[in-house]
N, C-alpha and C positions, 0 to 999 in steps of 0.2 A: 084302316091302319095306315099311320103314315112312314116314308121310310126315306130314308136322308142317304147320301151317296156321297161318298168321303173321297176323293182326290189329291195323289199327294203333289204341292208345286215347290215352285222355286221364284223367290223374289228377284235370284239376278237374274233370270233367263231363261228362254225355252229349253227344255234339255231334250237331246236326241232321241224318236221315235223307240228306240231299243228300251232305254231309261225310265221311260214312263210306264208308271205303277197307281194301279186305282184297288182301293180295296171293294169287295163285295159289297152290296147293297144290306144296310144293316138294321131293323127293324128297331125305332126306336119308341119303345110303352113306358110307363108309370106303373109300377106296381099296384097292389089295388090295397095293400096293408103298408103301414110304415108312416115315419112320420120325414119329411123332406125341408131341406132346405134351398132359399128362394133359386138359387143354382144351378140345384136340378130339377126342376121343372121350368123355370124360365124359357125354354125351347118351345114350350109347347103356349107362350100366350103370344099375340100377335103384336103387344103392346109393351111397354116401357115398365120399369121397377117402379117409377114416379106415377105413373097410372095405375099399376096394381094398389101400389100405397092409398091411393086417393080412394078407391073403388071398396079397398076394407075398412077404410076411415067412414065410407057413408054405408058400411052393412053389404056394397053390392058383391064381394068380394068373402071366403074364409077368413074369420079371425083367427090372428100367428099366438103360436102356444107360446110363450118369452121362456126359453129354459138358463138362461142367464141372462148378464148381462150383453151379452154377445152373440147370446146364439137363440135365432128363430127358426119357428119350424110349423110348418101346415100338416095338418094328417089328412093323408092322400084318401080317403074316403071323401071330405070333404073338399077336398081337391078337381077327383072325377066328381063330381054333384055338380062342380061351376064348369066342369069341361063340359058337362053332356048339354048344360043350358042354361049358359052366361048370359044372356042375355034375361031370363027374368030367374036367377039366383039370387036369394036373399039370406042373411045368417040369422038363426033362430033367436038368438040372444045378442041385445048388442054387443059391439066389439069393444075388449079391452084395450086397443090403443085408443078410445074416444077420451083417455083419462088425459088431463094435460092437453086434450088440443086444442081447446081457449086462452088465449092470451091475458095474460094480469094486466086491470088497467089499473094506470094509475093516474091520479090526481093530483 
C-alpha cells in the first residue's frame, strides 16, 4: 500500500523550527466500488492525461463511461484490473471513444 506524506510550506520562506507542522502519514487507496473521475485516481498512474487518453484509444487502457457532455467516469473495478497489471491489460469490448477518431478526408 502506498502512502504519501503531506507537509505544509511556505513560498516566501523558511518559517521558524517552532512553526513547522507536518501532518500524519495518510494512507492513500481507491475504493474497490464507485465510479471516479480522471482526478481522482490520476495519483495513482505514473504517466500523463495525454497517455492515459492514447492507451484507451488503443484498448490498453478502461473505456470512460461519458455520463454527459462533461462528465467522464471509469468504474473503479475496472480501474484496479489495469492497476494490478498495466502492462498486459486489455478492454473486453472496444472502446467507445474509437467513434470519431478518424479524420474526414476530403477531396
Amino acid at each position: 500500500m502506498a502512502h504519501q506524506t503531506i507537509a505544509l510550506t511556505s513560498s516566501v520562506g523558511p518559517k521558524p523550527a517552532e512553526c513547522r507542522h507536518s501532518l500524519p502519514e495518510m494512507p492513500i487507496t481507491l475504493p474497490e466500488v464507485g465510479l471516479f473521475r480522471f482526478k481522482q485516481f490520476a495519483a495513482f498512474l505514473p504517466f500523463s492525461r495525454e497517455t492515459w487518453r492514447k492507451l484507451v484509444l488503443e484498448g490498453k487502457a478502461p473505456a470512460p463511461i461519458r455520463m454527459g457532455g462533461r462528465c467522464t467516469v471509469w468504474p473503479a473495478s475496472e480501474l484496479h484490473k489495469f492497476f494490478h497489471d498495466p502492462a498486459n491489460y486489455r478492454t473486453e469490448r472496444p472502446s467507445e471513444a474509437r467513434r470519431g477518431e478518424g479524420r474526414a478526408i476530403v477531396r
